[in-house]
C-alpha positions as a Markdown table, in Angstrom:
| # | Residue | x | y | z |
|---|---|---|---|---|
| 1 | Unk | 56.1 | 70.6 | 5.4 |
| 2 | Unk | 57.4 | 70.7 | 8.8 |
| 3 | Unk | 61.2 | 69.4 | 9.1 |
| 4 | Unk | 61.8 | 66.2 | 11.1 |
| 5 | Unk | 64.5 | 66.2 | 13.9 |
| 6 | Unk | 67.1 | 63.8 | 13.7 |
| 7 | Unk | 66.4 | 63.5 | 17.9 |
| 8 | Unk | 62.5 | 63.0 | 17.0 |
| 9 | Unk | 63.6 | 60.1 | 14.9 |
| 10 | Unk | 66.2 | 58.6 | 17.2 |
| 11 | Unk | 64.0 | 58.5 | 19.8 |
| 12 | Unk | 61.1 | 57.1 | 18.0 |
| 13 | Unk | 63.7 | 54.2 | 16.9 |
| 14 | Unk | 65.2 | 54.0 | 20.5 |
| 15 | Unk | 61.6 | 53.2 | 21.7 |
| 16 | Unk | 60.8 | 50.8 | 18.5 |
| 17 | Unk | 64.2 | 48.6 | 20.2 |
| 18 | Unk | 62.3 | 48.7 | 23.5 |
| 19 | Unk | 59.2 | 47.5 | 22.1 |
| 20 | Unk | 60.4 | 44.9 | 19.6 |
| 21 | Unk | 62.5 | 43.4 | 22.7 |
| 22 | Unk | 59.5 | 42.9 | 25.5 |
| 23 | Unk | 57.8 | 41.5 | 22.8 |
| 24 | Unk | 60.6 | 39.4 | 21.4 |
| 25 | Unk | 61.3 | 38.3 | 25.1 |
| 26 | Unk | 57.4 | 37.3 | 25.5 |
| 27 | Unk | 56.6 | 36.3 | 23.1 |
| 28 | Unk | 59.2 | 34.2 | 20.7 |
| 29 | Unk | 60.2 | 30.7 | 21.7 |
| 30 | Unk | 61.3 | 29.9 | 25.1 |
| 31 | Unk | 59.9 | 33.6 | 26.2 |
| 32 | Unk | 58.1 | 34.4 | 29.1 |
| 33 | Unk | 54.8 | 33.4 | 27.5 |
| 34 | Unk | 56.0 | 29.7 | 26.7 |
| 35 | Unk | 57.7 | 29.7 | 30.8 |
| 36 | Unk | 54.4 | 30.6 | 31.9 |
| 37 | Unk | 52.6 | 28.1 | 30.0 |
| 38 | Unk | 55.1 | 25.4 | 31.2 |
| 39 | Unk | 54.9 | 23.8 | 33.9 |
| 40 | Unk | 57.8 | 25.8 | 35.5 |
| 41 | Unk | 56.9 | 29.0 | 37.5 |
| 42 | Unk | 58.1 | 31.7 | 39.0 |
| 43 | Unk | 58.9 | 32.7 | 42.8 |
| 44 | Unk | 57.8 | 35.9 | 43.6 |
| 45 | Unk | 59.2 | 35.8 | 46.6 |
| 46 | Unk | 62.3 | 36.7 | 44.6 |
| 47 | Unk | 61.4 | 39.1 | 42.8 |
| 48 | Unk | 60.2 | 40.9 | 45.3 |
| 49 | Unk | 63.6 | 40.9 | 46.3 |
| 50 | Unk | 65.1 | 42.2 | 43.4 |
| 51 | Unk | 62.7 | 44.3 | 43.2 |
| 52 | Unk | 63.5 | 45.7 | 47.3 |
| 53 | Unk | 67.1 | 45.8 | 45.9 |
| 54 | Unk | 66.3 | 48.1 | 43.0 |
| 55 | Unk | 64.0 | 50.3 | 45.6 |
| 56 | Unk | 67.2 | 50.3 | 47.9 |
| 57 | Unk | 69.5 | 51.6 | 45.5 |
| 58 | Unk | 66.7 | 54.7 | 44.8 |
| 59 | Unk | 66.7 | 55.0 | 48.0 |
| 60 | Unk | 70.1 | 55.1 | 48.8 |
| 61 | Unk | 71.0 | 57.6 | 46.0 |
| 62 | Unk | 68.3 | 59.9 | 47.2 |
| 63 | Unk | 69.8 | 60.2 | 50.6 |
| 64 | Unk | 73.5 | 60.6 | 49.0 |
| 65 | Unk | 71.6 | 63.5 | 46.7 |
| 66 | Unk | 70.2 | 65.1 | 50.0 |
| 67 | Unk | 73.9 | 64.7 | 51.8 |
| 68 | Unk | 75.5 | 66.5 | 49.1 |
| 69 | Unk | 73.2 | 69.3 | 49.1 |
| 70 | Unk | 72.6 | 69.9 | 52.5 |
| 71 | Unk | 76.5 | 70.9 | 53.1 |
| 72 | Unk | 75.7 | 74.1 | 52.1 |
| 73 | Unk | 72.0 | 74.5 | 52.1 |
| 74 | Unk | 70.8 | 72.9 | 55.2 |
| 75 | Unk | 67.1 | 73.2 | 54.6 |
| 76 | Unk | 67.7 | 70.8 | 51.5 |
| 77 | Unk | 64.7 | 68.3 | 52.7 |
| 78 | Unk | 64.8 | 64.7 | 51.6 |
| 79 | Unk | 61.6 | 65.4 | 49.8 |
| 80 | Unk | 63.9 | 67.6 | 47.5 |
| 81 | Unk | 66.4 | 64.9 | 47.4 |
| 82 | Unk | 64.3 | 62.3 | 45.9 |
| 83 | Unk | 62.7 | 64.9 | 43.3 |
| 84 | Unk | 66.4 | 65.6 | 41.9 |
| 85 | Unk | 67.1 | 61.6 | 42.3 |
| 86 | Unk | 64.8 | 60.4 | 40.6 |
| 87 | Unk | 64.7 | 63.5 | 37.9 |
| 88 | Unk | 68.5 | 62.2 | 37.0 |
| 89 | Unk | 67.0 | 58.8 | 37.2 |
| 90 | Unk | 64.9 | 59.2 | 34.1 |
| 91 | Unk | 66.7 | 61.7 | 32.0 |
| 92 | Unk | 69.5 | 59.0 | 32.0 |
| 93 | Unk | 67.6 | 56.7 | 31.1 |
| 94 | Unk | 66.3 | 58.5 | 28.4 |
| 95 | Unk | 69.0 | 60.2 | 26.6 |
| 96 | Unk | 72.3 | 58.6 | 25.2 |
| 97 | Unk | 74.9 | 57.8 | 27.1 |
| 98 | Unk | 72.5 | 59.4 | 30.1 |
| 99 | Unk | 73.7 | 63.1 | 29.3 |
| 100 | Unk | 70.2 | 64.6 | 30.1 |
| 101 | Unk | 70.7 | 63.3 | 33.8 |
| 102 | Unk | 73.0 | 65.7 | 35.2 |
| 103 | Unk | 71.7 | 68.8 | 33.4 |
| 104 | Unk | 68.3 | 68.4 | 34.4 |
| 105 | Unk | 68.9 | 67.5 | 37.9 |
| 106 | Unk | 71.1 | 71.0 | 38.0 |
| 107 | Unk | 67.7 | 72.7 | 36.6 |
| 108 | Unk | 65.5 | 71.2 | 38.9 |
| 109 | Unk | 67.8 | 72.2 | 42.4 |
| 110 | Unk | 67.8 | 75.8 | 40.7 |
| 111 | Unk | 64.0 | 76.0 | 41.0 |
| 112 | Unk | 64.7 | 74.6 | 44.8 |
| 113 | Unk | 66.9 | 77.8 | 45.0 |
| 114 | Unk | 70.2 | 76.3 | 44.4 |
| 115 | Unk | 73.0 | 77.7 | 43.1 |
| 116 | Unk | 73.8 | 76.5 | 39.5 |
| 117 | Unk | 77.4 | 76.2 | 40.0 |
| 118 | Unk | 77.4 | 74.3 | 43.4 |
| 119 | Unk | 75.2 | 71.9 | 42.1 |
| 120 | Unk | 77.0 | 71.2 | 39.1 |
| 121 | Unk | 80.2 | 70.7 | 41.3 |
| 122 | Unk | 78.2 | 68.5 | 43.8 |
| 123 | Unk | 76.8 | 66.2 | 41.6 |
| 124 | Unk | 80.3 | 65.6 | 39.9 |
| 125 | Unk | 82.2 | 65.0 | 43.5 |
| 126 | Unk | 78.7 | 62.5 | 43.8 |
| 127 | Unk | 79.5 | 61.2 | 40.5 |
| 128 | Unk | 83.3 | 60.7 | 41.4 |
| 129 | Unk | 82.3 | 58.9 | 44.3 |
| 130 | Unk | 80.2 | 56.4 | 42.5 |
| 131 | Unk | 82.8 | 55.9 | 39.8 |
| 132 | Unk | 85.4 | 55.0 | 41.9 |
| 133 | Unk | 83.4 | 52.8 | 44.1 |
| 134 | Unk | 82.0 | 51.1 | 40.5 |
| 135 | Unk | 85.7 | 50.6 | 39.3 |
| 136 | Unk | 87.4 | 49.2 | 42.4 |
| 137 | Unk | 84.1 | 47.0 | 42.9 |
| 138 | Unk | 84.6 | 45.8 | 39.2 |
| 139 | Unk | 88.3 | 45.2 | 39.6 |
| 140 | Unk | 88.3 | 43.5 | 43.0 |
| 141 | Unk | 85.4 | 41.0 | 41.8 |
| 142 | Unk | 87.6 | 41.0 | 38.9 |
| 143 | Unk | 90.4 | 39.6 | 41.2 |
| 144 | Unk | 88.2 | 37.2 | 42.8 |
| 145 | Unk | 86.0 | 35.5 | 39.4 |
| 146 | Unk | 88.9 | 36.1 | 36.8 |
| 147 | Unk | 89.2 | 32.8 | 35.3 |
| 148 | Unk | 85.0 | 32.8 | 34.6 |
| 149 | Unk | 85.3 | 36.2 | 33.2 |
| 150 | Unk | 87.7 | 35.2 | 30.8 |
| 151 | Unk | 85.7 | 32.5 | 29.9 |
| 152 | Unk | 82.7 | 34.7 | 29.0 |
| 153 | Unk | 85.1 | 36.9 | 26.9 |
| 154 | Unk | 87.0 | 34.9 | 25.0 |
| 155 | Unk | 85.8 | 36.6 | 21.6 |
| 156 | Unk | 88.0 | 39.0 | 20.5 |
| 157 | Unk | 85.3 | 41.5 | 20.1 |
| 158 | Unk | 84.4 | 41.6 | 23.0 |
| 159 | Unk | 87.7 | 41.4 | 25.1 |
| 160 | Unk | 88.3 | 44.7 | 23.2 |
| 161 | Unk | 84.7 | 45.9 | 24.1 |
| 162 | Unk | 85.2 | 45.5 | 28.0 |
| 163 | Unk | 89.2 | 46.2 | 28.0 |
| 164 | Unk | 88.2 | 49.4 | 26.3 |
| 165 | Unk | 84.9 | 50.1 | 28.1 |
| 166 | Unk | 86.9 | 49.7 | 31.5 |
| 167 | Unk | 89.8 | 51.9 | 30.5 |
| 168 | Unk | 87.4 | 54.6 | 29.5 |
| 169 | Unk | 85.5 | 54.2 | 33.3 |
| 170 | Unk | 89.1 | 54.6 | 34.5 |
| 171 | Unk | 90.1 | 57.4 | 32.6 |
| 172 | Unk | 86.5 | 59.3 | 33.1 |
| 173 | Unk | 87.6 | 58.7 | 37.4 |
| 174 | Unk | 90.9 | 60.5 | 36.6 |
| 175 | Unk | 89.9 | 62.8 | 34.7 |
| 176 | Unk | 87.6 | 64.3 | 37.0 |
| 177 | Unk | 90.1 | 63.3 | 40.0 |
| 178 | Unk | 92.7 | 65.4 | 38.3 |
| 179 | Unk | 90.3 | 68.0 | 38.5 |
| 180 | Unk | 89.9 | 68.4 | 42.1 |
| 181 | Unk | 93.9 | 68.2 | 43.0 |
| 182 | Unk | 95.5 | 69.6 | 40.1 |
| 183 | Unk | 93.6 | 71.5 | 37.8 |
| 184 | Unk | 96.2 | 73.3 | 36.0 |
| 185 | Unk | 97.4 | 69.4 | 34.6 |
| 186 | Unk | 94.4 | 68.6 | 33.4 |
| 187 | Unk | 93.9 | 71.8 | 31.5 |
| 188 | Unk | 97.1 | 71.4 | 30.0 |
| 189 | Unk | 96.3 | 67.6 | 29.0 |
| 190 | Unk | 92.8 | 68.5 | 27.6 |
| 191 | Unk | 95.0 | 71.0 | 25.2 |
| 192 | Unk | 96.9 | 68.6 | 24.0 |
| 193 | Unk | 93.9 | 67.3 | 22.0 |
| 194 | Unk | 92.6 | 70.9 | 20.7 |
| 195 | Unk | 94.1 | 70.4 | 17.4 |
| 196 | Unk | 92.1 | 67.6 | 16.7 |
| 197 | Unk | 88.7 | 69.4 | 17.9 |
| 198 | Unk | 89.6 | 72.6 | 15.9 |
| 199 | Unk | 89.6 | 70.6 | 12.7 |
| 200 | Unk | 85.6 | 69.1 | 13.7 |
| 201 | Unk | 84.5 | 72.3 | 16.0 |
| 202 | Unk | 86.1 | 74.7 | 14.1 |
| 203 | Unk | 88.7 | 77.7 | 15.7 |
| 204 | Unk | 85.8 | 79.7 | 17.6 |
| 205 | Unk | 84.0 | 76.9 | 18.8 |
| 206 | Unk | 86.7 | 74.9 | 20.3 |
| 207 | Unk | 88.2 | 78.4 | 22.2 |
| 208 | Unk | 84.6 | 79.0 | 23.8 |
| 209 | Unk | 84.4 | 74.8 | 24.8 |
| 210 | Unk | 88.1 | 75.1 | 26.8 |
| 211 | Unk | 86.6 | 78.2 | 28.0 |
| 212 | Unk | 83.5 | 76.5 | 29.6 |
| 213 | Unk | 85.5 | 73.2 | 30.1 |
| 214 | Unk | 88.2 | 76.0 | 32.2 |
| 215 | Unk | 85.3 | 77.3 | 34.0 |
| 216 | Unk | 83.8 | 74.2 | 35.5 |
| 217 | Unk | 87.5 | 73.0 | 36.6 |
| 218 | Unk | 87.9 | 76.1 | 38.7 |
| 219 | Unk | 84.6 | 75.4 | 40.0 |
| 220 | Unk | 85.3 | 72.3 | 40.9 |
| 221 | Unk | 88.4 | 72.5 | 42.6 |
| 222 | Unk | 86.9 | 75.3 | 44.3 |
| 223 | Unk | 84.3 | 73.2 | 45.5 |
| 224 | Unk | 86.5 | 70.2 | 46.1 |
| 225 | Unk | 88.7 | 71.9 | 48.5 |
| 226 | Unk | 86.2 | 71.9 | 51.5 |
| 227 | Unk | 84.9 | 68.7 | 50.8 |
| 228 | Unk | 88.4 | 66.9 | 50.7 |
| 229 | Unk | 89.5 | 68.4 | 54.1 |
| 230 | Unk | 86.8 | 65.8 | 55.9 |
| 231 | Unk | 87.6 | 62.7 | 55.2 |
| 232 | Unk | 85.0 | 61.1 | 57.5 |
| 233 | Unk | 82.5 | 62.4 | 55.1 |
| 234 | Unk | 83.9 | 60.9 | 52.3 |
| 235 | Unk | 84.5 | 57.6 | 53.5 |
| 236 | Unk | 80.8 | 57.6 | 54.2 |
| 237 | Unk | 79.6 | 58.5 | 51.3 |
| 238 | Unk | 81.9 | 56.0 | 49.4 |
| 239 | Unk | 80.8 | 53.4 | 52.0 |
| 240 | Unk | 76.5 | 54.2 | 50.7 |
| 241 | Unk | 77.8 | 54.2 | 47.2 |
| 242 | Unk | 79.2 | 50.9 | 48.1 |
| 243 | Unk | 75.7 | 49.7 | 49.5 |
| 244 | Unk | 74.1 | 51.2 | 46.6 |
| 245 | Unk | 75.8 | 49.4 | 43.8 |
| 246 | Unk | 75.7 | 45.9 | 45.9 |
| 247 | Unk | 72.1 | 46.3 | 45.7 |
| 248 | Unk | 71.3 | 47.3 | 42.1 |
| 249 | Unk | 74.1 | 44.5 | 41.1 |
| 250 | Unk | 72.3 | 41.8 | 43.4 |
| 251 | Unk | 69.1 | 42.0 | 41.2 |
| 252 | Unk | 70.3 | 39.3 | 38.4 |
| 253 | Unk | 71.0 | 36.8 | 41.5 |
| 254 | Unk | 67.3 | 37.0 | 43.0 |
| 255 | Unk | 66.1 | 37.0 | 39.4 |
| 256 | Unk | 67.8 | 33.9 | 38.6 |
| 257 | Unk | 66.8 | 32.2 | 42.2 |
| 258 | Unk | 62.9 | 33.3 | 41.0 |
| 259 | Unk | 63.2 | 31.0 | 38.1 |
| 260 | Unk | 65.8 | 28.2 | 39.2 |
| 261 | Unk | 65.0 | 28.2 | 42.9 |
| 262 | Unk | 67.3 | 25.3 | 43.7 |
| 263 | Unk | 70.4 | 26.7 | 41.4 |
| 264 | Unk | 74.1 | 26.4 | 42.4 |
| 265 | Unk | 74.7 | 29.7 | 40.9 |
| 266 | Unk | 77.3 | 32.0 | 43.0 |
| 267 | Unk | 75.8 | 35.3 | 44.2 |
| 268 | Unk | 79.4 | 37.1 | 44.1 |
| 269 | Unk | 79.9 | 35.4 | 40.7 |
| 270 | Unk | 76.9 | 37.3 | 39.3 |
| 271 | Unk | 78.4 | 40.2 | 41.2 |
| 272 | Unk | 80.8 | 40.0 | 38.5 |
| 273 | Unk | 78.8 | 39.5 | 36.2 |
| 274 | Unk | 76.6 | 42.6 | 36.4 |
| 275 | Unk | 79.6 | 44.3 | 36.6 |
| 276 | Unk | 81.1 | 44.0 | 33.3 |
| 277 | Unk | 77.4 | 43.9 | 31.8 |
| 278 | Unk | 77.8 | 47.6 | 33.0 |
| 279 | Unk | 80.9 | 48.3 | 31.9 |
| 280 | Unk | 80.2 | 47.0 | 28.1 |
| 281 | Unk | 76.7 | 48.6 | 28.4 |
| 282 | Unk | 78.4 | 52.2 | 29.2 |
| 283 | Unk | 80.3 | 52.3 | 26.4 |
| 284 | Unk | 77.0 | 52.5 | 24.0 |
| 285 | Unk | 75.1 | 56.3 | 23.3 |
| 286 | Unk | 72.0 | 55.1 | 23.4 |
| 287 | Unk | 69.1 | 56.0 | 25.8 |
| 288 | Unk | 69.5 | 52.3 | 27.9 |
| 289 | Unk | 71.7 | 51.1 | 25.8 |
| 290 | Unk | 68.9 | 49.2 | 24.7 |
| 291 | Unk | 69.9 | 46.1 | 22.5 |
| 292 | Unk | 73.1 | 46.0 | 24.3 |
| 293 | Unk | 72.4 | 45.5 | 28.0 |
| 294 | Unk | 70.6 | 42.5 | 26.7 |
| 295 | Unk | 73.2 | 41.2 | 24.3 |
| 296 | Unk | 75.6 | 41.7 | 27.4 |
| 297 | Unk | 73.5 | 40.0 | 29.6 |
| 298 | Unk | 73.2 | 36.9 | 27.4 |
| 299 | Unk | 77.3 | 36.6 | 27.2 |
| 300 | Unk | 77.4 | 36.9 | 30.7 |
| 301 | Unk | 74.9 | 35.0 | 32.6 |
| 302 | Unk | 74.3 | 32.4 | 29.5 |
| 303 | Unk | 76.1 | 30.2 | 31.5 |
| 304 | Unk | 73.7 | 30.2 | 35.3 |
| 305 | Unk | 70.2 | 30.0 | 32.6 |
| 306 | Unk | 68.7 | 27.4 | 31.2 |
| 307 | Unk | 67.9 | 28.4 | 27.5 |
| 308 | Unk | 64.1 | 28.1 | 29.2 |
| 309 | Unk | 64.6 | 30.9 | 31.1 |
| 310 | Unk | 67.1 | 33.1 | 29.9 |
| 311 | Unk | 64.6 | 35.2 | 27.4 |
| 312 | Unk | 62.6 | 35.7 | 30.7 |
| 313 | Unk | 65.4 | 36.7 | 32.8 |
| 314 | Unk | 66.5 | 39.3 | 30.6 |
| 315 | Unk | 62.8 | 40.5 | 30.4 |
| 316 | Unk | 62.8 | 40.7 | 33.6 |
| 317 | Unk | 65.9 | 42.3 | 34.9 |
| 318 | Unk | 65.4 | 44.9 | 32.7 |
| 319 | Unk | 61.7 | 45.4 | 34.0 |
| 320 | Unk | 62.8 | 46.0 | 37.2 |
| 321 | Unk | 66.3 | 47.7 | 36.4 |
| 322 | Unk | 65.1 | 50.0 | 33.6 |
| 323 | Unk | 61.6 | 50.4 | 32.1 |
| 324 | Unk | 60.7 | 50.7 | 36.1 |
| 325 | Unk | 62.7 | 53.9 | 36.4 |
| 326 | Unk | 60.7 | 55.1 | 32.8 |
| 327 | Unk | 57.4 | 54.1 | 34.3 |
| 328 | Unk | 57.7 | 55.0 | 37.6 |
| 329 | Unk | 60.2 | 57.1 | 38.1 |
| 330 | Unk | 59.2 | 59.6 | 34.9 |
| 331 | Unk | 55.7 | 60.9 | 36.9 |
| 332 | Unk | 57.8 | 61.0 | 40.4 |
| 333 | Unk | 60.4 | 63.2 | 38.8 |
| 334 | Unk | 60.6 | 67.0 | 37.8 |
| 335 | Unk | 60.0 | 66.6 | 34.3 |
| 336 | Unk | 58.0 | 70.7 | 33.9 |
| 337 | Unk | 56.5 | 71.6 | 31.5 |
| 338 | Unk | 59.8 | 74.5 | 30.3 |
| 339 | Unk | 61.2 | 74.8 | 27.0 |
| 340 | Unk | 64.8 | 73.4 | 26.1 |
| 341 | Unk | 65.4 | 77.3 | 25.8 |
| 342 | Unk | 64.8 | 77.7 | 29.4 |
| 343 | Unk | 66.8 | 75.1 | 30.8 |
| 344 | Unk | 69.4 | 75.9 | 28.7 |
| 345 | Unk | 69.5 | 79.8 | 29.6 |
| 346 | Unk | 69.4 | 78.7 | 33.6 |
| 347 | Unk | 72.5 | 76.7 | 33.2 |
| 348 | Unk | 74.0 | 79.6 | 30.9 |
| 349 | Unk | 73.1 | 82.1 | 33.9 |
| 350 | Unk | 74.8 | 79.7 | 36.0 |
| 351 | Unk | 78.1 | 79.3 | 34.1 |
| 352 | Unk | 78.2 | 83.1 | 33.7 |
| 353 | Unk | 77.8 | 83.9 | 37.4 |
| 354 | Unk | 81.3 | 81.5 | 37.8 |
């Protein structure tokens, strides 16, 4: 009898979730089907604007992707920039916590003749840049909607879920901050929590991790110190990243004006919103956090849907948001046909070569 992999299984229950929601959200009272049916409808107009929005923020990424990697290889094309885009796309939203993104997208810009370990190193400086736009847009809309944010929080559970959740997003930032402008800190931090690994990983298996987690650092800072001496650069990269996240935050607001048209409902307030739907949804290893993006949303925007629409907003939003980058996205990307073997020897070659 052939053994089962525990992945096989979590994936087959991961998509079970995905199901069992569309059709919870169409089909179960006050769903889609019942809005449809009523005599209420729906403006496309606006969801072809959140839809635009969600487009936008592809789009935008793809041209930061192409930035990054045209610094050092200037016949990068765009074309290449949207193949590794959307290839991170839809291995993160596929795999828990979206750890296949980065990996594959380092595969696929090998097979573009890149260099393993500058696109590792990119794609962390592009992932610092989009973390610390995400956390200073989170804690200046923060600033501005506190006292309705409170109000949506005030369960204990989940203050603790978004105090921790934005802590970590913090702490992820400085992390990988610390390891562009002082390495040898960082190293000596990550030691200070060995002990505890040795006792799950074992002796052996925790000295060859520092010795890969080492590696990359040097990498990194190497890597770091020519892109930190142009400041212009940076700003506009963190200025896109800016314009990127506006965009995929704005889609709950043109979703909510599609099915209460004439709604007093604050676009920066949903701003908000989106934002700490994020930062509770981050916080969950599984492929989409399916389940929880939706629970989130419900906390969150509860308050700007009627209990008529709700179950249809959340359908929605995450049509557009998610199952659009697994439908759409999936063919557009690099997905091959290679074994796991493969892929994993490429980024072995690559770590080696460091």
């Amino acid at each position: 009898m052939k053994k089962i992999k525990l992945s096989a299984v979590f994936n087959a229950f991961v998509i079970a979730v995905c199901i069992f929601l569309i059709v919870y959200f169409i089909f179960s009272k006050d769903g889609l089907r019942d809005l449809i049916k009523g005599s209420q409808g729906i403006e496309m107009k606006w969801i072809a604007a959140a839809l635009f929005c969600h487009i936008g923020n592809i789009f935008v990424d793809c041209v930061l992707t192409w930035q990054f990697a045209r610094r050092k290889y200037p016949d990068f094309t765009f074309t290449n920039g949207v193949k590794t885009a959307v290839t991170g796309h839809f291995f993160s939203a596929i795999t828990p916590s979206s750890s296949g993104g980065q990996p594959m997208q380092v595969y696929c810009m090998s097979k573009m003749g890149v260099d393993v370990g500058f696109s590792s190193s990119m794609l962390l400086q592009k992932f610092v840049v989009f973390q610390v736009v995400a956390t200073l847009y989170a804690a200046v809309l923060f600033a501005f909607r506190s006292k309705f944010v409170l109000a949506q929080i005030n369960g204990m559970f989940t203050v603790w879920f978004v105090l921790i959740g934005f802590i970590w997003q913090v702490l992820v930032v400085a992390a990988v901050v610390l390891a562009g402008i002082k390495p040898t800190a960082l190293k000596r931090l990550l030691r200070l929590f060995s002990p505890a690994i040795r006792k799950f990983r074992g002796e052996k298996k925790t000295a060859e991790l520092l010795r890969k987690i080492d590696s990359k650092i040097n990498v990194f800072r190497k890597s770091n110190r020519s892109f930190m001496k142009n400041p212009g650069l940076i700003a506009l990269y963190l200025a896109e990243a800016a314009v990127q996240i506006t965009l995929i935050y704005s889609v709950p607001y043109f979703v909510y004006r599609s099915l209460i048209p004439d709604g007093d409902g604050s676009w920066v307030t949903m701003l908000c919103s989106v934002a700490f739907v994020t930062v509770v949804s981050s916080m969950i290893p599984i492929p989409g956090a399916s389940g929880v993006s939706e629970l989130a949303f419900s906390v969150f925007f509860g308050v700007f849907f009627t209990p008529a629409t709700l179950k249809s907003a959340i359908l929605i939003w995450r049509t557009i948001t998610y199952y659009f980058t697994v439908v759409v996205e999936g063919p557009l990307s690099m997905t091959g046909g290679e074994s796991r073997k493969e892929i994993k020897s490429v980024l072995k070659s690559g770590n080696s070569e460091r």
